[in-house]
C-alpha positions in Angstrom: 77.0 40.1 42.3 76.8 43.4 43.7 79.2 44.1 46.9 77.6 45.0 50.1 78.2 46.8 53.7 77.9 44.4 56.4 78.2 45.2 60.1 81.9 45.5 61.8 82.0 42.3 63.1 80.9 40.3 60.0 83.8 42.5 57.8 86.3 41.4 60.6 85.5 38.0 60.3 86.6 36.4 56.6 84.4 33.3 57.4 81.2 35.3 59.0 81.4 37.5 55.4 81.8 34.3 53.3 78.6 32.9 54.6 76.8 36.3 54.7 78.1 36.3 51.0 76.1 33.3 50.4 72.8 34.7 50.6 73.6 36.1 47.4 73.5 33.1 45.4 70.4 31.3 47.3 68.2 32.6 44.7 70.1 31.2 41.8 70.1 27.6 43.0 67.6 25.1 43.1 65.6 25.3 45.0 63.7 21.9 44.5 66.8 20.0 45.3 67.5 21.7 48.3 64.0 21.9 50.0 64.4 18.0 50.6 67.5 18.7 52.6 65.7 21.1 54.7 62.4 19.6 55.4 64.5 17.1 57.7 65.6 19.6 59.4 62.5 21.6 60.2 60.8 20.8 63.9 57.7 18.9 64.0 55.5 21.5 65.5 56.1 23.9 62.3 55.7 21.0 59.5 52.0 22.4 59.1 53.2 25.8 58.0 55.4 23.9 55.2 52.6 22.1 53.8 50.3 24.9 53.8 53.3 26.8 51.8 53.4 23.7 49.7 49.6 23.3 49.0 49.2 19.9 50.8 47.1 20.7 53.4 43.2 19.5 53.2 42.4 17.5 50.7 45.5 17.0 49.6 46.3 14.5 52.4 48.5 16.3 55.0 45.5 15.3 57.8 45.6 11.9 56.5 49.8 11.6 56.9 50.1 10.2 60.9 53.5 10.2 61.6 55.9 12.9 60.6 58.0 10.4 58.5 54.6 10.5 56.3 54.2 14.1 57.0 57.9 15.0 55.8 57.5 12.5 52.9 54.7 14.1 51.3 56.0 18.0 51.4 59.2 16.7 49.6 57.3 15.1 47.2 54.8 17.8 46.7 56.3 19.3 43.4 56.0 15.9 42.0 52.5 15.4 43.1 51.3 18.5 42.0 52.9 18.2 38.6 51.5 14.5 37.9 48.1 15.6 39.6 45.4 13.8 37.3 47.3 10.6 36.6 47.5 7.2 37.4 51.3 7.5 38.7 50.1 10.4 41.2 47.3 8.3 42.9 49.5 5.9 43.3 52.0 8.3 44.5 50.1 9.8 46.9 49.1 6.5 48.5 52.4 5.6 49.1 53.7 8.5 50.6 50.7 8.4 53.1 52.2 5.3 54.3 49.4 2.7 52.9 51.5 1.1 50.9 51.7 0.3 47.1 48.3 -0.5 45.3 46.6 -1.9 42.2 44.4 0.5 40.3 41.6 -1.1 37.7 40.0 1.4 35.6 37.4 1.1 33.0 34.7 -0.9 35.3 32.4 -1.6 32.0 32.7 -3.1 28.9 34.4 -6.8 29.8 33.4 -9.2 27.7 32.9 -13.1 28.7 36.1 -14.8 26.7 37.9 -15.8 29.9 40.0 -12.6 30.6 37.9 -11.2 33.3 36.8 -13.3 36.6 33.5 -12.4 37.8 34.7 -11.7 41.1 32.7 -8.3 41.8 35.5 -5.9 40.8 33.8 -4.7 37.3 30.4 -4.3 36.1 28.7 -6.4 33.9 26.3 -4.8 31.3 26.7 -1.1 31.8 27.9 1.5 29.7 28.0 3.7 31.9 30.9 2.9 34.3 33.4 3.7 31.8 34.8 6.9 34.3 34.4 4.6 37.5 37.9 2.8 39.2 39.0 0.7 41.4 41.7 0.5 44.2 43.1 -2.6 45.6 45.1 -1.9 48.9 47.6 -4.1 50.2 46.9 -2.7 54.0 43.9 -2.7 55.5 42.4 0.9 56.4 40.3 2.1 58.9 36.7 3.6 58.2 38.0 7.5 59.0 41.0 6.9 56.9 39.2 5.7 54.0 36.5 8.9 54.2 40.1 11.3 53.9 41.7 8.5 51.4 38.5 9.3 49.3 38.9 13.1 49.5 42.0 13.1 49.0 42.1 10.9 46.2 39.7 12.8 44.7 42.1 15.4 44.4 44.6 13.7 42.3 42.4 11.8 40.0 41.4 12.9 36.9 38.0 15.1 36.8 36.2 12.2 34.8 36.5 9.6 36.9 34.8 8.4 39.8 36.3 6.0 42.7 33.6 2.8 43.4 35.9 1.8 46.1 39.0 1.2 47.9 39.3 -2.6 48.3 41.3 -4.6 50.4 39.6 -7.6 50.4 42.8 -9.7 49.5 44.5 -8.6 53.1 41.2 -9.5 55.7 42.0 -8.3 59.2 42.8 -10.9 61.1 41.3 -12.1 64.6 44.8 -10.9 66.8 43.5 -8.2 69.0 45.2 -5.9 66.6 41.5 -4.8 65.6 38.9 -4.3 67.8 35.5 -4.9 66.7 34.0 -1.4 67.5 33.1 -0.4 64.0 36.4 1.4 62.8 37.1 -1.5 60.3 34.6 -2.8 57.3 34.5 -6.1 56.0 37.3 -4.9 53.0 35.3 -2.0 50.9 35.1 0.9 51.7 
């Protein structure tokens, strides 16, 4: 470490010199296990400039995060999701760092034979060879229309090249008639 001039009142000051010091050895430590320290710590207004630096913006769900709990969540995990980008673990990753909660994914639509292991409930497709690449996610939270459009994108993102989504299902958790959702279009039936 090589020994540098600082200004009079930082060579007065033993503490002032020990943190200017520091600045030496930032670039030898990790730096992934400090940025999730510091994301906490960074203001709301400037978490867009954080993403962009981490590659998260677009497609890669930052517009779809709503709170900044979501929004801080997914630039810490960003390493990760980039890293794991084209796997099962990063779709279901992503989700849950949006905030939607944890999810079922079916792939491999085709090919299911009638010996009692497969309901024909609508989630596969019988007799075609051709939805090998397609899958399927179950949601345990209902979404709106708008936030399954970006889910799509998004998702699109992380999955692997091959395959192709058929829907986001959350058909098991029906909205329910509380005046939580209004009937004004936002919300489907449970596909989107």
């Amino acid at each position: 470490m090589g020994k540098l001039n600082y200004a009079d009142i930082i060579e007065k000051d033993q503490r002032a010199k020990c943190l200017a010091n520091l600045g030496l050895r930032l670039k030898d430590s990790n730096t992934t296990q400090l940025m999730p320290r510091l994301v906490n710590l960074v203001k709301s207004d400037h978490l867009e400039l954080l993403a962009e630096s981490h590659r998260i913006t677009g497609v890669y769900g930052y517009y779809l995060a709503e709170s900044d709990q979501a929004k801080r969540q997914l630039i810490k995990g960003s390493y990760e999701l980039h890293r794991t980008k084209g796997t099962p673990f990063s779709l279901r990753e992503i989700v849950r760092r949006l905030g939607f909660g944890e999810i079922t994914i079916i792939e491999g639509l085709n090919h299911k034979f009638r010996d009692g292991t497969t309901k024909r409930d609508g989630l596969y497709v019988h007799g075609h060879n051709s939805y090998w690449a397609h899958y399927r996610i179950l949601l345990n939270n209902p979404i709106t229309n708008n936030q399954a459009a970006l889910l799509r994108k998004t998702l699109k993102a992380f999955a692997p090249s091959r395959c192709i989504l058929a829907s986001l299902d959350y058909t098991c958790v029906p909205i329910q008639h509380n005046g939580e959702a209004i009937r004004d279009g936002s919300f489907n039936k449970g596909t989107a």
